[in-house]
N, C-alpha and C positions, 0 to 999 in steps of 0.2 A: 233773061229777066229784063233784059233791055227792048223786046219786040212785045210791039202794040199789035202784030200779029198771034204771036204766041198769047199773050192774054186774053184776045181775043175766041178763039182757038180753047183755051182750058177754062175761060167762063162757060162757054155755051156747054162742052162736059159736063162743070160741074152740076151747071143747071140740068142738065138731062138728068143726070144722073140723080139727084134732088129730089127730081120731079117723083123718076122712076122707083125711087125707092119712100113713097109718101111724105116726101117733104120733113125728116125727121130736125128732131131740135140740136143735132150735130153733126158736122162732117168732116171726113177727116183728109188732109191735103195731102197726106204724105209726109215729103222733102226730107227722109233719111240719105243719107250716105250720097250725099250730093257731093263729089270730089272734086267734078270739074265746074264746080258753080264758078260765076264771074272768071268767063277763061276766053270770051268771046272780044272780037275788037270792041264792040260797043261797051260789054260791062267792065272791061281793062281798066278804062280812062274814069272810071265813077269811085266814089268811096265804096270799099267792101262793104261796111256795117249800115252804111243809108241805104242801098242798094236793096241789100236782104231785107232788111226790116221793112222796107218800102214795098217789095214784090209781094210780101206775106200780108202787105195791110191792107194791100187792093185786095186780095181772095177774103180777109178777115171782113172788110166791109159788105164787099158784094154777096157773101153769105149774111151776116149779120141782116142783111134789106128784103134776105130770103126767110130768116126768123129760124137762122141757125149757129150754132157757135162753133169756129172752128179748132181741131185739133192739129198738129202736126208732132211728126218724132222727136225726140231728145237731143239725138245725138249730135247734129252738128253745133248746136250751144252749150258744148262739150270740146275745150280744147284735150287735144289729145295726149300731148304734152305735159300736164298739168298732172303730178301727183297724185292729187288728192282721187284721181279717176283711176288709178294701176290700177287692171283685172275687171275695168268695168268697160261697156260701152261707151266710148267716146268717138268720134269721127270728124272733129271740127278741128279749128286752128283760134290762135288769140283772139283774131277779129270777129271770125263768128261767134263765138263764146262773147264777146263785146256785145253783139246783138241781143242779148237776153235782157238786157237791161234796158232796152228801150222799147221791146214790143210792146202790147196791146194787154193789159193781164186778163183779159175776157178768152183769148186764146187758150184752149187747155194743153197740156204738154202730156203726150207720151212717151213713159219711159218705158223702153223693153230693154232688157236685160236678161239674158237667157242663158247664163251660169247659174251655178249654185249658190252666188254669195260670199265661200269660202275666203274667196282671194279678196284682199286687200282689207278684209275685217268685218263686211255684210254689206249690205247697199246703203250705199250712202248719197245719190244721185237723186233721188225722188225728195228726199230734206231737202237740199240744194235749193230745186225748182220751185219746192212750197212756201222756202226762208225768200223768194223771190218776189213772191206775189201772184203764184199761179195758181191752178187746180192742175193737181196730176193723176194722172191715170200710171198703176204700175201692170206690166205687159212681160209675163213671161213667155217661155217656149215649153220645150219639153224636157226639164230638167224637172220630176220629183221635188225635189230638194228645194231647188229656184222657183217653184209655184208654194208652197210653203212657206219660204221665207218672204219672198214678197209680199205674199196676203197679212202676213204677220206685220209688214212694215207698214200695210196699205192701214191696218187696224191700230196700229200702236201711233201710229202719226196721225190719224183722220183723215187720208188723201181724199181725193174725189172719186177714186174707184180703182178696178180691179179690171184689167181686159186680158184675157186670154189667146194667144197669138196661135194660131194654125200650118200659116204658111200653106207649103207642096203637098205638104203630108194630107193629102182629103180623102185617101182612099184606104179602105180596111182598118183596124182594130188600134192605130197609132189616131186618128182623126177621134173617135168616140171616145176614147181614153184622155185625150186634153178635157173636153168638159166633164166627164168625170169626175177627174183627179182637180181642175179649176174648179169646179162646182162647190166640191167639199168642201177647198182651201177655200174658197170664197168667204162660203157660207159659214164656216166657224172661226175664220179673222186667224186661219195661219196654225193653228190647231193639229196635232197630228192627228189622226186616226185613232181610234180606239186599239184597235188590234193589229196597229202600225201598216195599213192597207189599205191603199184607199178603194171605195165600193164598186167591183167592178160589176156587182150584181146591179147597180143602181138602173144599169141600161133595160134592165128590165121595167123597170116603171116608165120611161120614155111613153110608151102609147098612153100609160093613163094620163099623161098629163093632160090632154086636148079634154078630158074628161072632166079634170077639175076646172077648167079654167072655160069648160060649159056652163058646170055649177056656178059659175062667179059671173056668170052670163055675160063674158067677153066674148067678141066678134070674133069669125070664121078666120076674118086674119090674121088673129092673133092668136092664133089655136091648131091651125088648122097646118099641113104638111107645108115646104117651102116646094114642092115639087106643083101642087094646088096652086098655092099663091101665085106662082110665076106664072104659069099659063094664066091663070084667071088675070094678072098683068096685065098680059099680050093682049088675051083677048080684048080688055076694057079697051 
């Protein structure tokens, strides 16, 4: 956080990446489970909490100048220490948890939390962030349960949305099944299933969509396979 090389280095990233993915109106940095932050001689001798907040508001600016708003993870503005988180994600310490209070509220916060909720009485981390001053995003995995109840909190609180996490899993019937099973919770704000199941026929509709969304006479990019898209990319 201390090298004007390293920022150097993950501006011009993010800019590509930016670019490469049409300039969208968010991005997201990262900066989970950052354990060994300020561990270097340079960031040793600085304050932890101006240090952090200051690394994040260079990338918060220099996006913002690109006409995008940034996100980053929850967890380190989450002491771990701290009660009120038993059974939830946290991964920070006092100081970083400190930092929450002085970023940017234009920053959106992602919370992922990929239990069930059960433990320590249901999510209570996404209130937190929004009794703060922020927009949060609630970000399950693959817990049934834990995509359900999060969309329930994302509905019952009015967060800013709902992101559905994938991770490793990209290959076979575990990848198809998050949006799915996300989709449905989305779309009904946390609602179980009618027949307690969520639609695993719905993948069958997957091709008509490029169909509907001809009829609505949106563009090839937005419609059309991510397999297409990407070469058409390259080739531009």
């Amino acid at each position: 956080m201390s090298s004007e090389k390293s920022e150097k280095i993950l501006k011009d990233l993010i800019a590509e990446l930016h670019e490469l993915f049409g300039n969208p109106p968010y991005f997201h940095i990262g900066c989970d489970e950052a354990y060994d932050m300020a561990t270097c001689y340079k960031c040793r001798s600085q304050n932890p909490v101006s240090l952090f907040v200051g690394h994040l508001d260079k990338f918060r600016k220099f996006l913002l100048a690109r006409g995008a708003r940034t996100i980053i993870w929850h967890d380190m503005l989450l002491d771990r220490e701290d009660p009120r988180w038993a059974g939830k994600i946290a991964t920070g310490n006092q100081k970083t948890a400190e930092a929450l209070g002085a970023l940017d509220k234009s920053i959106v916060i992602a919370d992922w939390q990929y239990g069930d909720g059960k433990k320590g009485g249901g999510f209570n981390t996404p209130e937190h962030f929004k009794m703060a001053g922020f927009d949060v995003l609630v970000c399950p995995w693959d817990s049934d349960a834990g995509i359900l109840a999060l969309a329930k909190v994302a509905n019952d609180n009015n967060l800013f949305g709902f992101l559905q996490t994938t991770w490793h899993r990209v290959y076979g019937n575990n990848y198809a099944s998050f949006f799915r099973r996300a989709g449905d919770a989305a779309w009904n704000g946390g609602r179980p299933p009618a027949d307690g199941k969520f639609a695993d026929s719905a993948l069958t509709l997957v091709s008509e969509l490029s169909h509907v969304a001809g009829d609505m006479k949106a563009s090839y990019s937005a419609s059309g396979t991510s397999e297409c898209q990407i070469f058409k990319s390259i080739a531009d």
